[in-house]
C-alpha positions as CSV (number, residue, x, y, z in Angstrom):
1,X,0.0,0.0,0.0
2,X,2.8,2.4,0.4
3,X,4.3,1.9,-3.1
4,X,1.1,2.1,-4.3
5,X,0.3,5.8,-2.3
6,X,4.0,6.9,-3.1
7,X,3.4,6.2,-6.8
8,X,-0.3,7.7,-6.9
9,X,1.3,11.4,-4.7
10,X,4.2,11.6,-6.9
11,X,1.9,11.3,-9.9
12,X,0.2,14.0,-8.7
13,X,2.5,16.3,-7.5
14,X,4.5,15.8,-10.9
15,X,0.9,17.1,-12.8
16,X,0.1,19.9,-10.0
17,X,4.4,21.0,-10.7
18,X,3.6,21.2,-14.8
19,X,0.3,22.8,-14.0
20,X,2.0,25.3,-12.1
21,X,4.9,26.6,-14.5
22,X,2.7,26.2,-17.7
23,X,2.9,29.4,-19.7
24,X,5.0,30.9,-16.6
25,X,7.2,33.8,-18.0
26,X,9.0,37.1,-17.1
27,X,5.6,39.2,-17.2
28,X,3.4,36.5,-15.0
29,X,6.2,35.0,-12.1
30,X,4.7,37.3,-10.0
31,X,1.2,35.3,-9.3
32,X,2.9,31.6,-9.5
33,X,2.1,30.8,-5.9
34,X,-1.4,32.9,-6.2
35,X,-2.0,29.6,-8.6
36,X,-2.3,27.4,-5.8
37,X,-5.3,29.1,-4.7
38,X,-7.5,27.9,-8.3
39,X,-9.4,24.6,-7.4
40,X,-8.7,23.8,-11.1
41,X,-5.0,24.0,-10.2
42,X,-4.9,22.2,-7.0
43,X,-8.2,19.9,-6.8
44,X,-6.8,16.9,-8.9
45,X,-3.9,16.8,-6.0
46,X,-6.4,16.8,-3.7
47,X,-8.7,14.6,-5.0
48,X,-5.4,12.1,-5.7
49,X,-4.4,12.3,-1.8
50,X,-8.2,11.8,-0.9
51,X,-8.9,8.4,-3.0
52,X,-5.1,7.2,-1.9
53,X,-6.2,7.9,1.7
54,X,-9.4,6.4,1.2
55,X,-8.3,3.4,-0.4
56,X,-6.2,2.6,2.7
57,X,-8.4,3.3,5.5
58,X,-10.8,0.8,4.2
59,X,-8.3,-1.6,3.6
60,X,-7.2,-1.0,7.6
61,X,-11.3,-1.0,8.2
62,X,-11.4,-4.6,6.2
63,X,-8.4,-5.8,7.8
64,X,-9.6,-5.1,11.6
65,X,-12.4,-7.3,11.0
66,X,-11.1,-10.1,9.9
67,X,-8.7,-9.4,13.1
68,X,-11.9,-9.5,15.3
69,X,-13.3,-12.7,13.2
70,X,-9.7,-14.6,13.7
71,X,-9.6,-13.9,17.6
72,X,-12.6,-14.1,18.7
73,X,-14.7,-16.8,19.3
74,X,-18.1,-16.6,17.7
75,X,-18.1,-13.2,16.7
76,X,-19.3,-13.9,13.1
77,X,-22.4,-14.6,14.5
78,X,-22.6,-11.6,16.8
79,X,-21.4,-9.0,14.3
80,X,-23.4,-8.9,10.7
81,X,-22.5,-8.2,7.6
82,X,-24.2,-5.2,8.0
83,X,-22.5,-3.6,10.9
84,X,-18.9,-4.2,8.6
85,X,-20.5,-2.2,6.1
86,X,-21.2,0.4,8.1
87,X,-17.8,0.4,9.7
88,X,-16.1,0.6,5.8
89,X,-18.4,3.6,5.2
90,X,-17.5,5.0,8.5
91,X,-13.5,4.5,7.4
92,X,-13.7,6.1,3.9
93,X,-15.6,9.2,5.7
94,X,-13.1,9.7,7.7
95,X,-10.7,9.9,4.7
96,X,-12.8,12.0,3.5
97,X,-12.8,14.6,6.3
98,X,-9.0,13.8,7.1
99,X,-7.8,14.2,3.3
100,X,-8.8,17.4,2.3
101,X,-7.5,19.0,5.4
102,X,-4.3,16.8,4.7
103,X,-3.8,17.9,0.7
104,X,-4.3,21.7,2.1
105,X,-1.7,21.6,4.1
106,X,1.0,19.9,1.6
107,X,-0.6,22.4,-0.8
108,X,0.3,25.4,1.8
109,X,4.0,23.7,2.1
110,X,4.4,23.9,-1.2
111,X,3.2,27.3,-2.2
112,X,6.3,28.3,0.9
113,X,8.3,26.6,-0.7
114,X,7.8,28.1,-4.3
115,X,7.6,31.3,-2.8
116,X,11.4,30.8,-1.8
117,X,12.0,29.5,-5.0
118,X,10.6,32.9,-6.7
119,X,12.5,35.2,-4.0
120,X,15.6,33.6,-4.8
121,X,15.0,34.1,-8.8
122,X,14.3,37.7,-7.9
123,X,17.9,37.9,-5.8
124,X,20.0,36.2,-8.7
125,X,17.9,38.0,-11.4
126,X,17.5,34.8,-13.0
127,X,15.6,33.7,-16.0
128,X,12.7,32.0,-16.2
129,X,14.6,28.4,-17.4
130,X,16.5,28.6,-15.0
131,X,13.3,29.1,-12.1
132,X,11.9,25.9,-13.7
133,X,14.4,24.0,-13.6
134,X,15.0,24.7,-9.9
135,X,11.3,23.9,-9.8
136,X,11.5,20.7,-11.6
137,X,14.4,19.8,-8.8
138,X,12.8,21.1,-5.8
139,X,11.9,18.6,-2.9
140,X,8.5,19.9,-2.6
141,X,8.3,17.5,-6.1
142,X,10.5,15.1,-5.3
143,X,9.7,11.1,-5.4
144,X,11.7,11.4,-1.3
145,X,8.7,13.6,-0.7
146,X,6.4,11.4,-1.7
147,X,7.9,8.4,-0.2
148,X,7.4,10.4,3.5
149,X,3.8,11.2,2.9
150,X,3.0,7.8,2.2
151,X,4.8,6.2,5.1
152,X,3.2,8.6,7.0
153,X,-0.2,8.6,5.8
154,X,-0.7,4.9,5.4
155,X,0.1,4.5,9.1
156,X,-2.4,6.8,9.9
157,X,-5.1,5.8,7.6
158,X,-4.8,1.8,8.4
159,X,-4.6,2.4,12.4
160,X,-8.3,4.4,11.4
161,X,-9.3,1.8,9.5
162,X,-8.4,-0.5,12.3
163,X,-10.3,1.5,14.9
164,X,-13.7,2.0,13.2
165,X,-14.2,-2.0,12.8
166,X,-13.1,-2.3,16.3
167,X,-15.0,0.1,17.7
168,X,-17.8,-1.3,15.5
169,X,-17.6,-4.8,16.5
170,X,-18.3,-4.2,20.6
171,X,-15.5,-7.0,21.9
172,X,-12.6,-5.3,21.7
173,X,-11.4,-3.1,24.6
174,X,-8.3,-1.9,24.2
175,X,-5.4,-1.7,22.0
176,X,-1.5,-2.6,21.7
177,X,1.3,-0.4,20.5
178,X,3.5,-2.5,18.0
179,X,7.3,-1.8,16.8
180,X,9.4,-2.9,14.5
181,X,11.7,-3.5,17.6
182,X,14.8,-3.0,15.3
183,X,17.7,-0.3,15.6
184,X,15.4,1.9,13.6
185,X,13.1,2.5,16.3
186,X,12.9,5.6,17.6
187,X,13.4,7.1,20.8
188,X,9.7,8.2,20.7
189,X,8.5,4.7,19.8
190,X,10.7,2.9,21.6
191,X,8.8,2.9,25.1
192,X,5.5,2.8,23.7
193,X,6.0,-1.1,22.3
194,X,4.0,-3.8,23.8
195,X,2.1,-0.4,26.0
196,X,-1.5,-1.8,26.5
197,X,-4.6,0.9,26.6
198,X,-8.0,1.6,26.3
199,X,-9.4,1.4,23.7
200,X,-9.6,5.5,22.9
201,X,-7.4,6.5,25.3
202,X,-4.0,8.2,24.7
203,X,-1.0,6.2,25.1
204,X,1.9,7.8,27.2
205,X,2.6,11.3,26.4
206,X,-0.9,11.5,25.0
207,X,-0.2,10.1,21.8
208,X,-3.1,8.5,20.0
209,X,-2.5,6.0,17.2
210,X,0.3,5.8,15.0
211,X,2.1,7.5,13.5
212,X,3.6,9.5,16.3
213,X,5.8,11.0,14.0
214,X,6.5,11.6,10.0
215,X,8.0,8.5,8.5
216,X,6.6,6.4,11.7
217,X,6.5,2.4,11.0
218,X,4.6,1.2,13.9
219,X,0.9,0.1,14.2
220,X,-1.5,-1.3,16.8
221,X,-3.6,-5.1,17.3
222,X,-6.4,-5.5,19.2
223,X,-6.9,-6.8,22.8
224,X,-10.1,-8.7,22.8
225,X,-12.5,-9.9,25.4
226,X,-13.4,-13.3,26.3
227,X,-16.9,-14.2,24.1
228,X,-18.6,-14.7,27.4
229,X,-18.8,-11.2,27.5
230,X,-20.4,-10.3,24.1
231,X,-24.0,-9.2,25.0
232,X,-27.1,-11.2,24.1
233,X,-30.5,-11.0,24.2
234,X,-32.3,-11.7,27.7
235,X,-35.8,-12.1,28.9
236,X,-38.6,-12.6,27.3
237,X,-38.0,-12.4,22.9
238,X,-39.7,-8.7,22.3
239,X,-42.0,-10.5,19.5
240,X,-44.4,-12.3,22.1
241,X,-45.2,-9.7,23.7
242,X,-46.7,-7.9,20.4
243,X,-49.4,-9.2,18.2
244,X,-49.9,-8.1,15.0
245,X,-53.4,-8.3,13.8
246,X,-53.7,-7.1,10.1
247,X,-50.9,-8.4,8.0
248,X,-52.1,-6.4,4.6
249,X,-49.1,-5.6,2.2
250,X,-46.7,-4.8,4.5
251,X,-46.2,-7.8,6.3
252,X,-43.1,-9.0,5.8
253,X,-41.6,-5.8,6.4
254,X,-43.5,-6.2,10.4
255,X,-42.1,-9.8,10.5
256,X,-38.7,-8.7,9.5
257,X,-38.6,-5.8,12.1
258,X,-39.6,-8.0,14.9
259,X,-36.6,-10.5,14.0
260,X,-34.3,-7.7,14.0
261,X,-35.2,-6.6,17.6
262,X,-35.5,-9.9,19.1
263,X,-31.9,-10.3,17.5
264,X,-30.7,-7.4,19.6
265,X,-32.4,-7.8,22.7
266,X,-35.6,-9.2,24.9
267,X,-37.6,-7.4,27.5
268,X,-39.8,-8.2,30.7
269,X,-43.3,-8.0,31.4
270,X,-44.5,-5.9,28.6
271,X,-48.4,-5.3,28.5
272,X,-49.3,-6.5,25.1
273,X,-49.4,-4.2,22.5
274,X,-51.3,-4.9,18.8
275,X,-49.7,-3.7,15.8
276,X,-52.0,-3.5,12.5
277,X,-51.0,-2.4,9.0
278,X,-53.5,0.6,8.5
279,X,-54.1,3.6,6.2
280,X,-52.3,6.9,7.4
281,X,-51.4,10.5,6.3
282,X,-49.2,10.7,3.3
283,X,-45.8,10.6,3.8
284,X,-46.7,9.0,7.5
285,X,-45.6,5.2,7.8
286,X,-46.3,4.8,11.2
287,X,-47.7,5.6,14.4
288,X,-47.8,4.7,17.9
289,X,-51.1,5.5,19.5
290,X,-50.5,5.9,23.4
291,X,-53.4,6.3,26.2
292,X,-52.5,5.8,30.3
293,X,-49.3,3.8,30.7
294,X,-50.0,0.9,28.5
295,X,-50.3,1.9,24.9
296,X,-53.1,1.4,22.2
297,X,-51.5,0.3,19.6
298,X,-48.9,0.3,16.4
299,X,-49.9,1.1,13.2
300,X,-48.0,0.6,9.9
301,X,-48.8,2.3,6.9
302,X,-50.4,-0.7,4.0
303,X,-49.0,1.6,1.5
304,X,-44.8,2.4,2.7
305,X,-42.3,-0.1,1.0
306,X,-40.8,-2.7,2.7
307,X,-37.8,-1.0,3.7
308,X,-39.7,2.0,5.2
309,X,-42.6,-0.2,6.6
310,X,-39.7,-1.8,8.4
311,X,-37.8,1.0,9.9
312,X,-41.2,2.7,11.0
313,X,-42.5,-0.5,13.1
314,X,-38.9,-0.4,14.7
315,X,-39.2,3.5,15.2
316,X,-42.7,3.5,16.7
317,X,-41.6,0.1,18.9
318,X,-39.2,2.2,20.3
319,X,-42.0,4.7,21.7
320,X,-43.4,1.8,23.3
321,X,-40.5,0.9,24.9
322,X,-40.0,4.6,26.3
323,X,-43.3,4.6,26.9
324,X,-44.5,1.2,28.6
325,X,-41.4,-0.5,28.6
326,X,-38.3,1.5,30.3
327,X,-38.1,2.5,34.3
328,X,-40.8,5.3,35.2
329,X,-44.1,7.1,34.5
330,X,-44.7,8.6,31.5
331,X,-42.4,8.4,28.6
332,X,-38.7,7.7,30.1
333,X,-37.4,9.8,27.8
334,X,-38.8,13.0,29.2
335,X,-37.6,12.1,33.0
336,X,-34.7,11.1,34.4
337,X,-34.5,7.6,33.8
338,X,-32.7,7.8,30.9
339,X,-29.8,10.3,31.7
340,X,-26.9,8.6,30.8
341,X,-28.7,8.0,27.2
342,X,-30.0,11.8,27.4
343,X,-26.0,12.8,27.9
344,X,-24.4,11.3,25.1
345,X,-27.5,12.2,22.6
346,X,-26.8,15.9,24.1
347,X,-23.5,15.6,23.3
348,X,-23.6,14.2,19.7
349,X,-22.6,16.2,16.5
350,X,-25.8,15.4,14.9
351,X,-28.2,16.4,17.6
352,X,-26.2,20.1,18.0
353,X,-26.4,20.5,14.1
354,X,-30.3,20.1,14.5
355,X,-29.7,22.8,16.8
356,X,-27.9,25.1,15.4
357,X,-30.3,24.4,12.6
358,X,-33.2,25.5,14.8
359,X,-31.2,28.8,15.7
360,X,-29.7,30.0,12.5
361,X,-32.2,28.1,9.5
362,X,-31.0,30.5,6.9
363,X,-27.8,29.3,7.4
364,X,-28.7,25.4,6.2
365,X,-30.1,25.6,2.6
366,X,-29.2,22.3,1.6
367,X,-29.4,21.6,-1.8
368,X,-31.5,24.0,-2.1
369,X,-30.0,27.6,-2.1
370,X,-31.3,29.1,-5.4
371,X,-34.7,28.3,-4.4
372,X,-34.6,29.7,-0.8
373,X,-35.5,26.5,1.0
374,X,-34.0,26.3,4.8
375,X,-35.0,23.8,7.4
376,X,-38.7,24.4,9.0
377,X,-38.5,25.5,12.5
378,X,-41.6,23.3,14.0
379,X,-40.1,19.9,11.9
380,X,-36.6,21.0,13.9
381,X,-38.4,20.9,17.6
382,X,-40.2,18.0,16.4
383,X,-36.6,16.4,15.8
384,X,-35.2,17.4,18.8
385,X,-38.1,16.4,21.0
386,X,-37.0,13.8,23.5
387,X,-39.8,10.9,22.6
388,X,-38.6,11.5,18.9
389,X,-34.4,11.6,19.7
390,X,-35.3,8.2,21.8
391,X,-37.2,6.2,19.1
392,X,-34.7,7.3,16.6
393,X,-31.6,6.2,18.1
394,X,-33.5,2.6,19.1
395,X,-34.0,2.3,15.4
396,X,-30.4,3.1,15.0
397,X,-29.7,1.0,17.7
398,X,-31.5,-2.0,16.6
399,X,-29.8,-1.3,13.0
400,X,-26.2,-1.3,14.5
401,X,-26.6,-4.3,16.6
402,X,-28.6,-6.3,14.5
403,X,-27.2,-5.8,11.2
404,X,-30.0,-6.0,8.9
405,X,-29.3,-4.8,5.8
406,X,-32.8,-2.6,5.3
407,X,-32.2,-1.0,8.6
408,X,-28.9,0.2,7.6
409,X,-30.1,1.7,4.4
410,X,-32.9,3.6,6.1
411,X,-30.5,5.2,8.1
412,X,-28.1,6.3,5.4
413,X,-31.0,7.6,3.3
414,X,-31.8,9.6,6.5
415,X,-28.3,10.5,6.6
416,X,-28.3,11.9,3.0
417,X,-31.6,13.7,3.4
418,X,-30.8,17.3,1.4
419,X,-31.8,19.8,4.5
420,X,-32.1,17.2,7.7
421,X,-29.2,14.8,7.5
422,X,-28.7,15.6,11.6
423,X,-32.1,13.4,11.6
424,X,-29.6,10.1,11.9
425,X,-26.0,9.9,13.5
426,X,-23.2,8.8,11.6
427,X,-21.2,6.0,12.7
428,X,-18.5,7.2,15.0
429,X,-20.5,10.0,16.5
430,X,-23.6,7.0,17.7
431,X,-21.3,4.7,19.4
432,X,-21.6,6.9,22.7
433,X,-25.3,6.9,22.6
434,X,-25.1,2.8,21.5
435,X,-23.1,2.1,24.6
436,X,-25.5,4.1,26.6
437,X,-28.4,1.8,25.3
438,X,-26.2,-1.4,26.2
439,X,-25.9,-0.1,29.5
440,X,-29.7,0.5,30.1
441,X,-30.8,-2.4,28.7
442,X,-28.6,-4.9,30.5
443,X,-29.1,-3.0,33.8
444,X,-32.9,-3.7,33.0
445,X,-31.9,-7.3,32.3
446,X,-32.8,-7.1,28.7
447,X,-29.5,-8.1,27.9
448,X,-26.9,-10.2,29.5
């Protein structure tokens, strides 16, 4: 992989080098470095960087699952396909995110270093050949360049990769500094190998994952947990203690919901609830009707697709849950009961985009900005009402831990919406609020 990155970087910095001296003479030398600020001079580099980076982290994503299959015991079966996926997309957003932010600062070190280049032509009173050619030879170019960004950035991006299928897969706890333990190691490296941490915690001197430093070889493995510890359902299965009553179109989508929850967990003592496929407002495709403390009822709309059908039975079971299901009066949600689950939604990125949407919708056009369309003020306080934050990360939830396929697709579209994509969390920024679930629901003995 770094032969591979070094070969794709020098590529590009070799095009982003003729870019920048084409046409260059006497009357123009003055704006060379202002180049560098033309997205048609400088985007192909980026966008080079970006796919090298991306290609890596996944490969580093891919890589730390098949580390988690290899070491621990019945994990295939705990960990779905669909949760790998979702760790693979997690990996190449990051590269995303990371890479741009990485290709503007190489650009920024190269337009300082063409900027000596042209203070030096002005000093000698050189000609323009003679610029180029110092151009053509300057490090900022070089294939020695090229070779450090790689050996750096590789390191990074498969030690991401690594940590997003981790992270993903709930068994592993921590994490092991590796070295080459060669006389290559460095005196920064050096008393980090065989160190032993939590998972997200810093090693000493509050480094995070490798590379500590440019040109860094080292990486990290996973420390797993015993299997006995992977959580499984408990209780009673979630499924007997609904009772669907009307079938209609939609049925399979009702069965497949139900199989996905009692994948994830079970439950205690839940008054029975019916759940009928019905006809509802457009663009409604469900709805949980509530009276007292015990519920009325679950309906579906006959006319959503399968996919939709399925995420809104798992959406509205998650009102009942909050509602007839989880410790307290009322809807849990709005009390106490669920604080630690209230915390980390507070804290999320997607939940304080929603409301910084509510506070500044002008500043959110989406896809929309010719067409003045911003976010609608009552649909934001409906999103960031606590029954609604609840039942939509339990559908997350259920979706993360279960691994069904059409769950995690209703959650990307969400995620892609054009205005409300803070509707859904992406990958990294739910695991706080998963955790927080897990932690209810074993305490409740839903899970063991």
């Amino acid at each position: 992989m770094e032969r591979e990155f070094q070969a794709g970087v020098e590529r590009a910095l070799s095009a982003l080098r003729l870019e920048l001296v084409r046409g260059l003479n006497d009357g123009n030398v003055g704006q060379l470095t202002a180049r560098l600020d033309d997205e048609g001079v400088t985007r192909p580099f980026q966008d080079a960087v970006v796919g090298q980076l991306r290609r890596v982290a996944v490969a580093g994503s891919e890589f730390g699952r098949e580390q988690v299959e290899a070491h621990v015991f019945g994990v295939r079966k705990a960990v779905e396909v669909g949760v790998w996926e979702l760790a693979n997309n997690a990996a190449a957003q990051w590269a995303m995110s990371y890479g741009y932010e990485l290709a503007r600062g190489l650009v920024q070190t190269t337009r300082d270093a063409l900027q000596a280049e042209v203070a030096e032509y002005v000093r000698n009173s050189e000609t323009i050949g003679q610029l180029t050619g110092r151009i053509r030879a300057a490090s900022g170019f070089s294939a020695e360049r090229a070779r450090m960004i790689a050996v750096t950035e590789v390191t990074r991006a498969f030690a991401e990769g690594n940590m997003v299928s981790w992270r993903a897969s709930g068994v592993i706890q921590k994490r092991r500094w590796n070295t080459n333990n060669d006389e290559l190691v460095c005196p920064v490296c050096g008393p980090l190998a065989g160190k032993v941490v939590a998972l997200d915690a810093p090693f000493d001197g509050g480094i995070g994952n490798p590379p500590a430093h440019p040109r860094c070889r080292c990486w990290i493995t996973p420390v797993v947990v015993d299997d006995s510890s992977l959580l499984r359902p408990a209780g009673i299965p979630v499924s007997r203690q609904l009772r669907i009553t009307e079938r209609g179109r939609i049925g399979e989508a009702l069965d497949r919901g139900l199989v996905a929850i009692d994948r994830v967990h079970g439950a205690r003592n839940l008054p029975e609830l019916p759940i009928a496929a019905g006809r509802l407002p457009d663009f409604v495709d469900g709805r949980y009707r509530s009276a007292g403390s015990r519920g009325v009822g679950i309906v579906i709309s006959e006319e959503a697709s399968t996919r939709n059908g399925m995420y809104a039975l798992v959406h509205e079971v998650g009102h009942y849950l909050d509602h007839a299901g989880l410790p307290g009066s009322g809807f849990s949600s709005e009390s106490g009961e669920l604080a630690v689950w209230r915390a980390a939604a507070e804290r999320s990125k997607a939940v304080n985009l929603l409301r910084d949407m509510r506070l500044n919708p002008k500043d959110y056009p989406g896809d929309f900005p010719q067409l003045s369309i911003y976010p609608d003020v009552g649909h934001l306080d409906y999103l960031l009402d606590a029954r609604e934050l609840w039942s939509r990360s339990y559908a997350q939830y259920i979706a993360l831990r279960s691994g069904d396929e059409l769950l995690i697709e209703s959650i990307q579209v969400a995620r892609a919406h054009r205005i409300y994509s803070g509707q859904h969390w992406d990958d990294t920024d739910f695991l706080p609020i998963a955790e927080a679930i897990d932690g209810i629901f074993k305490g409740l003995g839903w899970l063991r």
